[in-house]
CHARMM-style PDB file with segment names, atoms N, HN, CA, C and O in Angstrom:
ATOM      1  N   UNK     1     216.277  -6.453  24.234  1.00  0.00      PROA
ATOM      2  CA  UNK     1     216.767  -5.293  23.503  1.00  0.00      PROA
ATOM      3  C   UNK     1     215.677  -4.234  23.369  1.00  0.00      PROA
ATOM      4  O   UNK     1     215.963  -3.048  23.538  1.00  0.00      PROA
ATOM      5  N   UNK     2     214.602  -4.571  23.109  1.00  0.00      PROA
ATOM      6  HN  UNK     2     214.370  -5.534  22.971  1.00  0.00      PROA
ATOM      7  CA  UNK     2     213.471  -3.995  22.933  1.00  0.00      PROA
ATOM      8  C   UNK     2     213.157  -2.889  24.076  1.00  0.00      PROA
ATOM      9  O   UNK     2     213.159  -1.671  23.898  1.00  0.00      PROA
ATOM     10  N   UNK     3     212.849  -3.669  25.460  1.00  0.00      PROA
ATOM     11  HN  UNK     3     212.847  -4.659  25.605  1.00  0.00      PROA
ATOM     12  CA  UNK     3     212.583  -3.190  26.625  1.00  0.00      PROA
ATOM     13  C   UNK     3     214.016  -2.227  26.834  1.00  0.00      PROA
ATOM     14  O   UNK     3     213.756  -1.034  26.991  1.00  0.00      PROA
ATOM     15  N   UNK     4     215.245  -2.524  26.853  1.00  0.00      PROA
ATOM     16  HN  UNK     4     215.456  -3.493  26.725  1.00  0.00      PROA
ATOM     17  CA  UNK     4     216.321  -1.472  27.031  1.00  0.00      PROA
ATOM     18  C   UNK     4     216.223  -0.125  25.875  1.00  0.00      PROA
ATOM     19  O   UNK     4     216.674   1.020  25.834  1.00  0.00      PROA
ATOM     20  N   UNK     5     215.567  -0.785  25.199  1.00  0.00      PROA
ATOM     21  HN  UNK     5     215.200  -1.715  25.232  1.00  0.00      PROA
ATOM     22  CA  UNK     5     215.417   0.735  24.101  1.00  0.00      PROA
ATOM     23  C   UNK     5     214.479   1.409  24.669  1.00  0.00      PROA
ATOM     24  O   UNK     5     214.558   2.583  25.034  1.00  0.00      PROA
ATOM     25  N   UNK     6     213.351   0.530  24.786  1.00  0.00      PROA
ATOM     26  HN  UNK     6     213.286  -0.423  24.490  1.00  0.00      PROA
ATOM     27  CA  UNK     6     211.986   1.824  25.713  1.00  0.00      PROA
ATOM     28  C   UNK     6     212.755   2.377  26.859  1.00  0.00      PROA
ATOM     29  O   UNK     6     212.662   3.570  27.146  1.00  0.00      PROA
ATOM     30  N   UNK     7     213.331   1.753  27.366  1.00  0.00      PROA
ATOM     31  HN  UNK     7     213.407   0.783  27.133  1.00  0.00      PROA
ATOM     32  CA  UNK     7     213.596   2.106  29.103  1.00  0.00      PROA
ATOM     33  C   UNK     7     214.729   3.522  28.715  1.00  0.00      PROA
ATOM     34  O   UNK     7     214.798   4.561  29.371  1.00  0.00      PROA
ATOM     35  N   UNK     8     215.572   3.163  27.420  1.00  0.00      PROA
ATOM     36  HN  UNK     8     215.516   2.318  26.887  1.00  0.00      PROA
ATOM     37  CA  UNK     8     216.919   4.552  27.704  1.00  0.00      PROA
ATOM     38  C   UNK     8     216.090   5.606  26.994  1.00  0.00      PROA
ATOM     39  O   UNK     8     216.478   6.760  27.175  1.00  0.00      PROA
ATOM     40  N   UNK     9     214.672   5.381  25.968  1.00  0.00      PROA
ATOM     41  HN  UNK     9     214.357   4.444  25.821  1.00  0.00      PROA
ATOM     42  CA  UNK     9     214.198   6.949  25.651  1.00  0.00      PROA
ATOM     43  C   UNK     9     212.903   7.374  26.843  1.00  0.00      PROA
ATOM     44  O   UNK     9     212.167   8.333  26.610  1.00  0.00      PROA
ATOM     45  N   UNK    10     212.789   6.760  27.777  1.00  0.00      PROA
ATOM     46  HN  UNK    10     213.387   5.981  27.967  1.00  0.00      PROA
ATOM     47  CA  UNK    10     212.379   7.059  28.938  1.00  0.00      PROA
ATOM     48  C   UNK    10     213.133   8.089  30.238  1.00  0.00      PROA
ATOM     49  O   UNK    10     212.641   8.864  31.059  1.00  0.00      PROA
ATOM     50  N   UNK    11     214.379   7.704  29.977  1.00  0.00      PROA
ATOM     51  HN  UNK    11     214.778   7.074  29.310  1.00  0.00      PROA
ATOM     52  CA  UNK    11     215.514   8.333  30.775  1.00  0.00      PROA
ATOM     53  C   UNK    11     215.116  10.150  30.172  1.00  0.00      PROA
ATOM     54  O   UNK    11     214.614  11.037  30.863  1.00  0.00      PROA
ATOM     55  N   UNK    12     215.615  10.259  28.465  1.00  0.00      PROA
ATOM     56  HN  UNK    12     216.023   9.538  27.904  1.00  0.00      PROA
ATOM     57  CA  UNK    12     215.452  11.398  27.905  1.00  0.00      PROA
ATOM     58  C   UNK    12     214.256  12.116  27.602  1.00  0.00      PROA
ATOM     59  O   UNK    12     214.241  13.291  27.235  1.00  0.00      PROA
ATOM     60  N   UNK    13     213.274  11.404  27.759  1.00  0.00      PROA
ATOM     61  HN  UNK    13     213.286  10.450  28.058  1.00  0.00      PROA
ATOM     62  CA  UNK    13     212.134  12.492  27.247  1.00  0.00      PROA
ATOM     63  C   UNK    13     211.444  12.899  28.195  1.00  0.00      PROA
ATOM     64  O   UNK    13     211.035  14.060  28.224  1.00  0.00      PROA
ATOM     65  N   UNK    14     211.042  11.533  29.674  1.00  0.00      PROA
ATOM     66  HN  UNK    14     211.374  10.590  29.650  1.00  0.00      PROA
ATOM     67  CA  UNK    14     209.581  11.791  30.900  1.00  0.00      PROA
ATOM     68  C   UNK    14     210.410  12.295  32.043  1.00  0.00      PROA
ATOM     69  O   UNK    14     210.128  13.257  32.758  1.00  0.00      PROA
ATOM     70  N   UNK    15     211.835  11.257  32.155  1.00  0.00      PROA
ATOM     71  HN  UNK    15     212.064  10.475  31.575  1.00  0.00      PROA
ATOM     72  CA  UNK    15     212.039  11.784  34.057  1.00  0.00      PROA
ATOM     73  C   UNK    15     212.268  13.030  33.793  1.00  0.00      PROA
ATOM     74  O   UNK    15     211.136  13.502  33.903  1.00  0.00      PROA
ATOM     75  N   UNK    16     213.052  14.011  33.481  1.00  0.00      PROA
ATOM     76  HN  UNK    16     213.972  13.628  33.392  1.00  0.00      PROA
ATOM     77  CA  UNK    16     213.748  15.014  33.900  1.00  0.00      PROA
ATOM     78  C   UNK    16     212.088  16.070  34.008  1.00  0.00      PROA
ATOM     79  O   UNK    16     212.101  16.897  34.919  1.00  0.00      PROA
ATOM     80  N   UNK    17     211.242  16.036  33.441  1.00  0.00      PROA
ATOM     81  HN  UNK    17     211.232  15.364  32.701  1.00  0.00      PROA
ATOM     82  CA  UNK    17     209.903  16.880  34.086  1.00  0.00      PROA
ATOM     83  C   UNK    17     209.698  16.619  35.227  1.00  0.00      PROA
ATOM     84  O   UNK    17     209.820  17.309  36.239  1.00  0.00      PROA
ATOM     85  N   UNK    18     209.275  15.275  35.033  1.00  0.00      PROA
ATOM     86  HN  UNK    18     209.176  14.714  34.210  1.00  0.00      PROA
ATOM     87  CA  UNK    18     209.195  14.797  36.638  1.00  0.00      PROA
ATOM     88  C   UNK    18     210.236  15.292  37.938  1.00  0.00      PROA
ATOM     89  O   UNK    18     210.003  15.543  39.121  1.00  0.00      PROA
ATOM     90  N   UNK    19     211.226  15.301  37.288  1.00  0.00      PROA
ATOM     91  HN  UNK    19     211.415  15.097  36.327  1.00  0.00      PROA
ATOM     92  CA  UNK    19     212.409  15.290  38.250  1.00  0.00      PROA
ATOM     93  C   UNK    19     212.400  17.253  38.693  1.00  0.00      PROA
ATOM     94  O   UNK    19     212.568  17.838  39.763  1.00  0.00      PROA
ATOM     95  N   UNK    20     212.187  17.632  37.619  1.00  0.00      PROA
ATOM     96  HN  UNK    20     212.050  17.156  36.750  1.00  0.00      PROA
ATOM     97  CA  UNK    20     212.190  19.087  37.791  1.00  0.00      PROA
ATOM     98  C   UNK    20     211.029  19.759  38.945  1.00  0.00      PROA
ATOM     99  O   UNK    20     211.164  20.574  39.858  1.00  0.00      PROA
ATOM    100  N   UNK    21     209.824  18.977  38.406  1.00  0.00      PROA
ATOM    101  HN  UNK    21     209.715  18.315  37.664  1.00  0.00      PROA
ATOM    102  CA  UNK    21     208.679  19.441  39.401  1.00  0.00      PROA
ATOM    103  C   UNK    21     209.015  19.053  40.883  1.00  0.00      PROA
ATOM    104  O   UNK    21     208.735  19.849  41.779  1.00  0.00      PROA
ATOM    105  N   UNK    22     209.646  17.777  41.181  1.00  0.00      PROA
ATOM    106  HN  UNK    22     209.874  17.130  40.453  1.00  0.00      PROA
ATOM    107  CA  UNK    22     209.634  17.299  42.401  1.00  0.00      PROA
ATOM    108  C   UNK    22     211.185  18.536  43.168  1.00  0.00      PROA
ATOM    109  O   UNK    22     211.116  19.126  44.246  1.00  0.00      PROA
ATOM    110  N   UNK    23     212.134  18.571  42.390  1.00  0.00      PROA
ATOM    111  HN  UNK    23     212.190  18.092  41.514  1.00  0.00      PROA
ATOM    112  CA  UNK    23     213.191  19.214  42.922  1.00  0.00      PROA
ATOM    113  C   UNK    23     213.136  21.041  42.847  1.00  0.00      PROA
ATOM    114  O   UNK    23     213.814  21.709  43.628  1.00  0.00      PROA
ATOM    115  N   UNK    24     212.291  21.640  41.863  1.00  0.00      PROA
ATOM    116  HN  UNK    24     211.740  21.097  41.229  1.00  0.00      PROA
ATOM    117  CA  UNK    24     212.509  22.741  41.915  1.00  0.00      PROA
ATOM    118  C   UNK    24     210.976  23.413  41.912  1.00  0.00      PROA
ATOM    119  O   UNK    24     211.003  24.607  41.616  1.00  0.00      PROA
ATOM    120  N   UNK    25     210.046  23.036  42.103  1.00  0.00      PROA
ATOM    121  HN  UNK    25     210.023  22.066  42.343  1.00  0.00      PROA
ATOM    122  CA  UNK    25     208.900  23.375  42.250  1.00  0.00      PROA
ATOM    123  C   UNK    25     208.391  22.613  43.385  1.00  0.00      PROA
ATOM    124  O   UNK    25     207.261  23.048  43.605  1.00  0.00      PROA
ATOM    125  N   UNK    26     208.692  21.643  44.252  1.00  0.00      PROA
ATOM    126  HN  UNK    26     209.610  21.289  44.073  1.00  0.00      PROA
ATOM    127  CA  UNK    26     208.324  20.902  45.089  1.00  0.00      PROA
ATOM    128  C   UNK    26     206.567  20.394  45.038  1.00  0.00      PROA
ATOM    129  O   UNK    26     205.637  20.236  45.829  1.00  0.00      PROA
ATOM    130  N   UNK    27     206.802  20.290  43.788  1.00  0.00      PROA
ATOM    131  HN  UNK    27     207.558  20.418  43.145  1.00  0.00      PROA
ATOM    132  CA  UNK    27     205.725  19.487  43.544  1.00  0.00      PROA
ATOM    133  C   UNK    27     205.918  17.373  43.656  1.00  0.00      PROA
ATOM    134  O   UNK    27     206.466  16.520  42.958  1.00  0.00      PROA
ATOM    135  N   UNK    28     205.074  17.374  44.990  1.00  0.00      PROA
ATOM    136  HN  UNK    28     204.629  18.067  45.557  1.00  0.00      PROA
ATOM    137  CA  UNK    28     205.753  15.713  45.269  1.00  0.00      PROA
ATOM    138  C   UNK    28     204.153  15.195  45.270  1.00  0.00      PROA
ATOM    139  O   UNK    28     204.073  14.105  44.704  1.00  0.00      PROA
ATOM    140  N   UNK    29     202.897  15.676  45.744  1.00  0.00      PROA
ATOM    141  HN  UNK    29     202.962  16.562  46.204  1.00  0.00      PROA
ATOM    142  CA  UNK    29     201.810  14.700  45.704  1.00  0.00      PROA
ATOM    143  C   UNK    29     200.783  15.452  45.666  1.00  0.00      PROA
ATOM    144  O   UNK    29     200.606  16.476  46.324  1.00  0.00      PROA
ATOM    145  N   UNK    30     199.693  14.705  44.477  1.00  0.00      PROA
ATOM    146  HN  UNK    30     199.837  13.873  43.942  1.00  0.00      PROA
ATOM    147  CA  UNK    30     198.242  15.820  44.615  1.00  0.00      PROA
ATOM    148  C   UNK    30     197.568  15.958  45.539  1.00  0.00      PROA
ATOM    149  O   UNK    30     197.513  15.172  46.486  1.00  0.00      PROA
ATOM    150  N   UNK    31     196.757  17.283  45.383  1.00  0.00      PROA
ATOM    151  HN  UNK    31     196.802  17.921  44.614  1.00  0.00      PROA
ATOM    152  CA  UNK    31     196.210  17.564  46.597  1.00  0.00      PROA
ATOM    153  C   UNK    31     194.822  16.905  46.012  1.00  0.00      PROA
ATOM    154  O   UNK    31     193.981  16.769  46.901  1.00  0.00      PROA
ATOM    155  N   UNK    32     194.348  16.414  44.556  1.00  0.00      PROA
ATOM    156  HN  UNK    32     195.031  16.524  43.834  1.00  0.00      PROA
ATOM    157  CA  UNK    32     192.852  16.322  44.618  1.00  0.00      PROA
ATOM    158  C   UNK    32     192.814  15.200  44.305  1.00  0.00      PROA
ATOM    159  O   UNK    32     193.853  14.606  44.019  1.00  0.00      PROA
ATOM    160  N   UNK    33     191.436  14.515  44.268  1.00  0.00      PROA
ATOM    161  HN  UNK    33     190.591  14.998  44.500  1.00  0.00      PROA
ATOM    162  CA  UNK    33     191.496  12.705  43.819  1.00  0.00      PROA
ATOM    163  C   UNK    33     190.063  12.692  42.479  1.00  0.00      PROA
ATOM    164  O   UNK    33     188.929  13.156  42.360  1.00  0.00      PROA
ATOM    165  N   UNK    34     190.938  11.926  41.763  1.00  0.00      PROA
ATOM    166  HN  UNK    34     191.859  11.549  41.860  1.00  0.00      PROA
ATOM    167  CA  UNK    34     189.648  11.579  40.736  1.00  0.00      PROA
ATOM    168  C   UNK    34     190.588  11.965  39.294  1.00  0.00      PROA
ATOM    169  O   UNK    34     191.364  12.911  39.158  1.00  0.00      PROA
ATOM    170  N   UNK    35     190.346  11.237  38.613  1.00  0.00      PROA
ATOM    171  HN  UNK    35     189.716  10.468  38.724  1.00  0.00      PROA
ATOM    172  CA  UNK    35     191.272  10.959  37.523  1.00  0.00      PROA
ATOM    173  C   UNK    35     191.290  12.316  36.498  1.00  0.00      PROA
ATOM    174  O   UNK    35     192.246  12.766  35.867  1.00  0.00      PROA
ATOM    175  N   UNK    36     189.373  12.986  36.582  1.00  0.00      PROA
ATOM    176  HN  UNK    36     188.596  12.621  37.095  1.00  0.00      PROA
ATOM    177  CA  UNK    36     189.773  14.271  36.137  1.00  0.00      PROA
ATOM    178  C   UNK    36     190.764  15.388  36.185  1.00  0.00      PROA
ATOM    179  O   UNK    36     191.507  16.046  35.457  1.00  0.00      PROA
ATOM    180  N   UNK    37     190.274  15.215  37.783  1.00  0.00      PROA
ATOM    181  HN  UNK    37     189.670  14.681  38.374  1.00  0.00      PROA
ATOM    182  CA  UNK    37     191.004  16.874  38.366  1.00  0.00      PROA
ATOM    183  C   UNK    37     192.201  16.408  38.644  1.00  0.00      PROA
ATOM    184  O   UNK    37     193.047  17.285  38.818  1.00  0.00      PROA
ATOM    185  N   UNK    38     192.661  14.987  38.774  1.00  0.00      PROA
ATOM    186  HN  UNK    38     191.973  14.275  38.633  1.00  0.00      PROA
ATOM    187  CA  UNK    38     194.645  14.944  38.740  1.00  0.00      PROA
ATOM    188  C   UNK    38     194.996  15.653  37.394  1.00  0.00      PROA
ATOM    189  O   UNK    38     195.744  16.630  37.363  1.00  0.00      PROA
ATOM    190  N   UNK    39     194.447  15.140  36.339  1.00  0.00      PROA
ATOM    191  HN  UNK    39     193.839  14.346  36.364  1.00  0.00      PROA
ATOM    192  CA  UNK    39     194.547  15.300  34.975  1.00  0.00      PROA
ATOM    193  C   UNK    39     194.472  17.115  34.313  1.00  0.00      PROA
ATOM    194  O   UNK    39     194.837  17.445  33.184  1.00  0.00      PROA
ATOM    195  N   UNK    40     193.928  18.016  35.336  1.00  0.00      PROA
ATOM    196  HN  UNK    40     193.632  17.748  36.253  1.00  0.00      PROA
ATOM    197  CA  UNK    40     193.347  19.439  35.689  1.00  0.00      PROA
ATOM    198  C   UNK    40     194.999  19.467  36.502  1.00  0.00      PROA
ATOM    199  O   UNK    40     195.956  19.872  35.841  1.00  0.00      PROA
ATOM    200  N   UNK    41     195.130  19.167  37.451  1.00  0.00      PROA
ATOM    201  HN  UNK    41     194.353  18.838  37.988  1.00  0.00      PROA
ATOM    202  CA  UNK    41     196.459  19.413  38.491  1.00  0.00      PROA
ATOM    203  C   UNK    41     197.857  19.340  38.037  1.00  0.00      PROA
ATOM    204  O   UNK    41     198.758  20.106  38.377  1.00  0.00      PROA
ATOM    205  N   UNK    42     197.966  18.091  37.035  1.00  0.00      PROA
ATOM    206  HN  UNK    42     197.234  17.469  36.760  1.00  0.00      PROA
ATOM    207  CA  UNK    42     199.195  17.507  36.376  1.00  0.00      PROA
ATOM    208  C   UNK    42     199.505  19.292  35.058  1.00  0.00      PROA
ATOM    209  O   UNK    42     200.327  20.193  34.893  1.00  0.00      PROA
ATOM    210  N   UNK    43     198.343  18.858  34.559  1.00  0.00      PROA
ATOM    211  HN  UNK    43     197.675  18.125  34.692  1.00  0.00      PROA
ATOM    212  CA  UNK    43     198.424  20.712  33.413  1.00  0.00      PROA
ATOM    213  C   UNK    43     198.788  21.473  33.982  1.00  0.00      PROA
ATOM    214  O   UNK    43     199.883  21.819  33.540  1.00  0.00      PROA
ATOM    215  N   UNK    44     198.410  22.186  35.056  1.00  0.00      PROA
ATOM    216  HN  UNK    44     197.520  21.906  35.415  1.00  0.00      PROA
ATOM    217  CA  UNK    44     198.372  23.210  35.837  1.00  0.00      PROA
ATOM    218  C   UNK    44     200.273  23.541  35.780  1.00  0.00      PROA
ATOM    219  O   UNK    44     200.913  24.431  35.221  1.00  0.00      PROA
ATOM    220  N   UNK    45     200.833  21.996  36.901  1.00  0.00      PROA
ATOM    221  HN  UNK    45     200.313  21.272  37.355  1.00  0.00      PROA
ATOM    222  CA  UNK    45     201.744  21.545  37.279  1.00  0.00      PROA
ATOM    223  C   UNK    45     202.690  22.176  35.727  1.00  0.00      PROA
ATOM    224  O   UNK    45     203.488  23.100  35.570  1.00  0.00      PROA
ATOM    225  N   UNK    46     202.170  21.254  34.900  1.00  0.00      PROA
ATOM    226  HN  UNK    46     201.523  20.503  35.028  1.00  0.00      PROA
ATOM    227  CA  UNK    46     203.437  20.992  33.601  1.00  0.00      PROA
ATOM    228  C   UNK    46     202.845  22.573  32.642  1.00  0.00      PROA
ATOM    229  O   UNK    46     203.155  22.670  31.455  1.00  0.00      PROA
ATOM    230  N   UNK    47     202.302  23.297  33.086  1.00  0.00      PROA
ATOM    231  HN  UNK    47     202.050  23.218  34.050  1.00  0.00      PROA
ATOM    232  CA  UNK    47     202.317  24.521  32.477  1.00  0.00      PROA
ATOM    233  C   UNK    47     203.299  25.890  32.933  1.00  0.00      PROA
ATOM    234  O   UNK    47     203.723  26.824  32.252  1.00  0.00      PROA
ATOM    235  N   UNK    48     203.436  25.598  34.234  1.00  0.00      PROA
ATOM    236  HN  UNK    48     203.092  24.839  34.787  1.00  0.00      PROA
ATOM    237  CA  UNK    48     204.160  26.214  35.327  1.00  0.00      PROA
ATOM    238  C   UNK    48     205.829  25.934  35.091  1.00  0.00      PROA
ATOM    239  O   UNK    48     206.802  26.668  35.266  1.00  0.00      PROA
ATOM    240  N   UNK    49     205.692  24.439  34.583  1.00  0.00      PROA
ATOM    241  HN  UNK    49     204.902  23.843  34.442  1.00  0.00      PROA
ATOM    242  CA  UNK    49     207.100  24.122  34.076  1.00  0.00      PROA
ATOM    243  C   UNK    49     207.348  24.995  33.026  1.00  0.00      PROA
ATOM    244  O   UNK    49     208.274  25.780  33.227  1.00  0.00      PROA
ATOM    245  N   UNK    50     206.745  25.076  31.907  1.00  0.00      PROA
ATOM    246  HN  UNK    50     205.993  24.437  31.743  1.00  0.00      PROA
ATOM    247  CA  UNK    50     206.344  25.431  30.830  1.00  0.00      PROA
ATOM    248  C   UNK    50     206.915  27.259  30.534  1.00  0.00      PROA
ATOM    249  O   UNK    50     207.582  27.780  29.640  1.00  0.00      PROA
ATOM    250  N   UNK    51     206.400  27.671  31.499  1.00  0.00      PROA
ATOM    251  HN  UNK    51     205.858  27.248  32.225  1.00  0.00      PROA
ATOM    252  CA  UNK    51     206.293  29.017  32.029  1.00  0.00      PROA
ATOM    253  C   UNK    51     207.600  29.460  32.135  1.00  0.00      PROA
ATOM    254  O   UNK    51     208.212  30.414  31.655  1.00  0.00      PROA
ATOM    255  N   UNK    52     207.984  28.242  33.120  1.00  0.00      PROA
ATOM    256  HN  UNK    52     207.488  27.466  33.510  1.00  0.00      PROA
ATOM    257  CA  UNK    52     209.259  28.943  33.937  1.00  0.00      PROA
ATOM    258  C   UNK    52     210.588  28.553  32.679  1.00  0.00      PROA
ATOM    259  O   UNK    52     211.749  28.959  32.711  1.00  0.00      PROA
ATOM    260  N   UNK    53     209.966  27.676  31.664  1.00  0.00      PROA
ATOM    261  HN  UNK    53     209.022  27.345  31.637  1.00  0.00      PROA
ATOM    262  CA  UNK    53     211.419  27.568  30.286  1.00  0.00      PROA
ATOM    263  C   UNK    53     211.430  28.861  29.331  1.00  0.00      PROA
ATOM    264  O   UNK    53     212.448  29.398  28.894  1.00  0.00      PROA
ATOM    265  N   UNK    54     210.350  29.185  29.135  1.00  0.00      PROA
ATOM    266  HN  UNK    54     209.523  28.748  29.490  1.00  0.00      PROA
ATOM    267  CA  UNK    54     210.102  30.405  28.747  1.00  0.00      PROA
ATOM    268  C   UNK    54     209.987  31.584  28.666  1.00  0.00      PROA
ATOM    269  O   UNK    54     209.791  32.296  27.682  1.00  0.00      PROA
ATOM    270  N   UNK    55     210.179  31.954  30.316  1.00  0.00      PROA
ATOM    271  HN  UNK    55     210.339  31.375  31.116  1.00  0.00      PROA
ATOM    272  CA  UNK    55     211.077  33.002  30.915  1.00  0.00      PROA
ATOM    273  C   UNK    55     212.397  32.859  30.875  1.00  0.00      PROA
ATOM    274  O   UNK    55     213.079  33.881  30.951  1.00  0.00      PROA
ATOM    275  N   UNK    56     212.798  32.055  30.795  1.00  0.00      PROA
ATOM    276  HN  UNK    56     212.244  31.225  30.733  1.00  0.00      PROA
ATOM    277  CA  UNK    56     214.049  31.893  31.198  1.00  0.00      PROA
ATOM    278  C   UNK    56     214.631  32.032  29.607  1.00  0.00      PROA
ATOM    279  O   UNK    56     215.816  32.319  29.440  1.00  0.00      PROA
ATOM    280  N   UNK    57     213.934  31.862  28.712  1.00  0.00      PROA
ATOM    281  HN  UNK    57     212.971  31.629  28.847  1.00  0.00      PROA
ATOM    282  CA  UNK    57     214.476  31.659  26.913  1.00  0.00      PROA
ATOM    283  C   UNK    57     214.461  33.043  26.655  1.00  0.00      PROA
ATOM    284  O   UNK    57     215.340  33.631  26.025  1.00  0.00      PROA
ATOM    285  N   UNK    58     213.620  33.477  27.065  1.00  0.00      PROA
ATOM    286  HN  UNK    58     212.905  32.999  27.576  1.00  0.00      PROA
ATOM    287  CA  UNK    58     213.055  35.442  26.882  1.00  0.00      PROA
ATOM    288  C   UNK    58     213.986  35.891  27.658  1.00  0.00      PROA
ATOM    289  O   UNK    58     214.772  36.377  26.845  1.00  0.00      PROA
ATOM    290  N   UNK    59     214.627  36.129  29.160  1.00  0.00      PROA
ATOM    291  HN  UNK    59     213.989  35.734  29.821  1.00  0.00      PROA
ATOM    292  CA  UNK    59     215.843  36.809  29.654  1.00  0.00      PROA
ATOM    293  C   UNK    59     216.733  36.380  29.504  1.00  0.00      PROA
ATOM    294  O   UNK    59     217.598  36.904  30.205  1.00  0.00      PROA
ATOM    295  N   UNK    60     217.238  35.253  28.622  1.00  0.00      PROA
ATOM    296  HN  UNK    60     216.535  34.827  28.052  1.00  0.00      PROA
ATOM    297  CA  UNK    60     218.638  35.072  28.061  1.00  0.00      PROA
ATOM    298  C   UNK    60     218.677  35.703  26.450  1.00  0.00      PROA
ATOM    299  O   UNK    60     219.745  35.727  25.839  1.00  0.00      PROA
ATOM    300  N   UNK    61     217.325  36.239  25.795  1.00  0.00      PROA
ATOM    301  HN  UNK    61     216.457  36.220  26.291  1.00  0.00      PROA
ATOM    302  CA  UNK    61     217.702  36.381  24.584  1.00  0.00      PROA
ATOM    303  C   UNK    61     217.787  37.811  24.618  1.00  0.00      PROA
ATOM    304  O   UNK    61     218.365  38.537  23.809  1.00  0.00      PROA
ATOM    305  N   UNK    62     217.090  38.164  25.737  1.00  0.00      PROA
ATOM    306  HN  UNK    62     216.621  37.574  26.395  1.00  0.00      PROA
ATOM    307  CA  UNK    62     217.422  39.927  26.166  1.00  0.00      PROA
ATOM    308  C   UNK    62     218.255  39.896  26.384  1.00  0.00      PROA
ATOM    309  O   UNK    62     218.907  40.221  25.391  1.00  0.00      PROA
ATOM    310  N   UNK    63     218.747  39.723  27.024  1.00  0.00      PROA
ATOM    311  HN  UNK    63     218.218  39.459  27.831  1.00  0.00      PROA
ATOM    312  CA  UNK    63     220.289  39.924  28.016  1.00  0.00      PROA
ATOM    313  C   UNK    63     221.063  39.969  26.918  1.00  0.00      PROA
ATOM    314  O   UNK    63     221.794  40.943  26.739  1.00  0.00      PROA
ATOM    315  N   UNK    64     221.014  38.857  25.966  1.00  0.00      PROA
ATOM    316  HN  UNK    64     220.420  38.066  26.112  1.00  0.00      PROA
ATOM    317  CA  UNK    64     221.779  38.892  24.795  1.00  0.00      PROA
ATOM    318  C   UNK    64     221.981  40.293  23.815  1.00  0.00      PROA
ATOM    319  O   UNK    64     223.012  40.954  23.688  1.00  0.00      PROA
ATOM    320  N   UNK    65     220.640  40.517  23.166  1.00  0.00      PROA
ATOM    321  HN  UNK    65     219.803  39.980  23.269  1.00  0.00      PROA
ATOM    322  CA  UNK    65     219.794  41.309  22.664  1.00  0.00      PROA
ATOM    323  C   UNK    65     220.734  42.418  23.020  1.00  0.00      PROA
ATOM    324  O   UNK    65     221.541  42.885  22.217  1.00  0.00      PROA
ATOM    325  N   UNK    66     220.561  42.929  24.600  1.00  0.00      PROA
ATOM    326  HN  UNK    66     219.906  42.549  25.253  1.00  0.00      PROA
ATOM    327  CA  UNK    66     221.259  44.346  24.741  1.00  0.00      PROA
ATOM    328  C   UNK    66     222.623  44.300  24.941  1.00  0.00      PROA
ATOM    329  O   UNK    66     223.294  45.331  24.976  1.00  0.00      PROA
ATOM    330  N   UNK    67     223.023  43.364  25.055  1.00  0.00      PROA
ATOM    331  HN  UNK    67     222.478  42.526  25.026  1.00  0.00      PROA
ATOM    332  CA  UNK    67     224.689  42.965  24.807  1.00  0.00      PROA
ATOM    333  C   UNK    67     225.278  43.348  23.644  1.00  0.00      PROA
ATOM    334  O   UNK    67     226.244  44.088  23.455  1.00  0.00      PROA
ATOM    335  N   UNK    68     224.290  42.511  22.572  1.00  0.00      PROA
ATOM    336  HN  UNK    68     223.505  41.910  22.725  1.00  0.00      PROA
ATOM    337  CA  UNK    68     224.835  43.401  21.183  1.00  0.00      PROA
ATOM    338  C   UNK    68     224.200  44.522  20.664  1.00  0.00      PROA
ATOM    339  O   UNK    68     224.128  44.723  19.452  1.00  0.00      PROA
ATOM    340  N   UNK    69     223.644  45.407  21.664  1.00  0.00      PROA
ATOM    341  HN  UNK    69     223.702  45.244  22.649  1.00  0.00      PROA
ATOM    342  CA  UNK    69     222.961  46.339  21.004  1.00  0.00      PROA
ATOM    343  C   UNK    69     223.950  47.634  21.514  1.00  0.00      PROA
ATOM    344  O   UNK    69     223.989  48.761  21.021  1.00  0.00      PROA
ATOM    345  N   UNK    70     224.768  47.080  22.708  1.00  0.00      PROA
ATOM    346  HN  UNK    70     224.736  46.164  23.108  1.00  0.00      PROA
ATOM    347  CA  UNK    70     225.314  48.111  23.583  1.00  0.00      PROA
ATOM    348  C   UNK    70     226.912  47.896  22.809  1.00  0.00      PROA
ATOM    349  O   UNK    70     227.690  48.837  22.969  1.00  0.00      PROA
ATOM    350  N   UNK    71     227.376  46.769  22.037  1.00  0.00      PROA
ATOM    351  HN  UNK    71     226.744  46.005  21.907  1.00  0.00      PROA
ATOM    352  CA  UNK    71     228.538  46.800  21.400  1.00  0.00      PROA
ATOM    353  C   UNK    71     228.642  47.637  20.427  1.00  0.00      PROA
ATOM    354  O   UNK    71     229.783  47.947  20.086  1.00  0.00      PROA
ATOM    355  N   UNK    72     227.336  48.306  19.625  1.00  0.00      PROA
ATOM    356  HN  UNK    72     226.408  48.055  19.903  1.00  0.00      PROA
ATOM    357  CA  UNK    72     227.684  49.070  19.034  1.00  0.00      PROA
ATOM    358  C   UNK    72     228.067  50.751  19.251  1.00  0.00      PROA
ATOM    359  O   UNK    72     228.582  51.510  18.431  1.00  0.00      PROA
ATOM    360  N   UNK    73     227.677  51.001  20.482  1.00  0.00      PROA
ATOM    361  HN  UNK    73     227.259  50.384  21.149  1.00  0.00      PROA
ATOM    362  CA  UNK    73     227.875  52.164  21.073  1.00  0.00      PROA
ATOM    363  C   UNK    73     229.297  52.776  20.866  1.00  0.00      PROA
ATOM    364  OT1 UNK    73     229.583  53.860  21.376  1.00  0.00      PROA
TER     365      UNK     73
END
């Protein structure tokens, strides 16, 4: 029971980053070796993710934004 509980909040919190970098950033294998600079590469990687949720939160709240700004016209 234990192990099926770790394993289903594994499903929700780690793959879908993972899954995102490999499918929409084609991020599949490092280019550097040494536990630092993976650790330098992986940031880089999950900042870029990071980036791209946060553009995306900012032109949906615009888009919004002038939607109701233009209803009052």
């Amino acid at each position: 029971e234990e192990t099926g509980e770790i394993y289903g909040k594994r499903k929700i919190d780690v793959e879908p980053v993972f899954g995102f970098l490999k499918a929409n950033l084609s991020f599949t294998r490092m280019s550097v070796r040494g536990k630092s600079k993976v650790e330098n590469e992986l940031g880089f990687a999950f900042m870029e993710v990071n980036l791209r949720k946060y553009t995306a939160i900012t032109q949906n709240s615009c888009i919004y934004d002038n939607e109701k700004d233009s209803s009052y016209l």
